[in-house]
C-alpha positions, 0 to 999 in steps of 0.5 A: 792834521787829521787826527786833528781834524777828526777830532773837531769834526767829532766835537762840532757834529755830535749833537751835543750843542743842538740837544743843549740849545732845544730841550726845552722844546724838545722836552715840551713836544714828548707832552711834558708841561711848560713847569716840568721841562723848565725843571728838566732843562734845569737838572740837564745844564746842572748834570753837565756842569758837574760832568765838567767838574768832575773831568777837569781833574783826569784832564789835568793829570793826563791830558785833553788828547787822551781824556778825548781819545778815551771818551770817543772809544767809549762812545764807539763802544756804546754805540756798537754794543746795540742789538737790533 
């Protein structure tokens, strides 16, 4: 129950969903035109379909459990690995 747990609050709370539904705007407030953030925001939900197209083949072959637990680490990973 709490890894379980654990992993929808990772899910639900990593920005992903926030970043998705405001690029435009946020896109438009670094000072790119109206033309070239609708572009960007365009290239940003293509990226993710091909994303989720390519992943859908490792989840069939090992599971959605590993596949996650594999992402996480290496969102860990590349979070840790910041000089300051």
């Amino acid at each position: 129950l709490f890894i379980g747990l654990s992993l929808v609050f990772a899910n639900q709370f990593s920005g992903v969903n926030a970043i998705s539904f405001y690029s435009k705007n946020l896109f438009l407030k670094i000072g790119l035109s109206d033309n070239v953030a609708n572009r960007v925001n365009t290239g940003l939900g293509g990226i993710n379909i091909l994303a989720g197209l390519i992943i859908a083949l490792p989840i069939k072959k090992i599971g959605v459990r590993y596949t996650y637990l594999a992402s996480l680490f290496f969102v860990i990973l590349s979070l840790g690995d910041r000089k300051s």
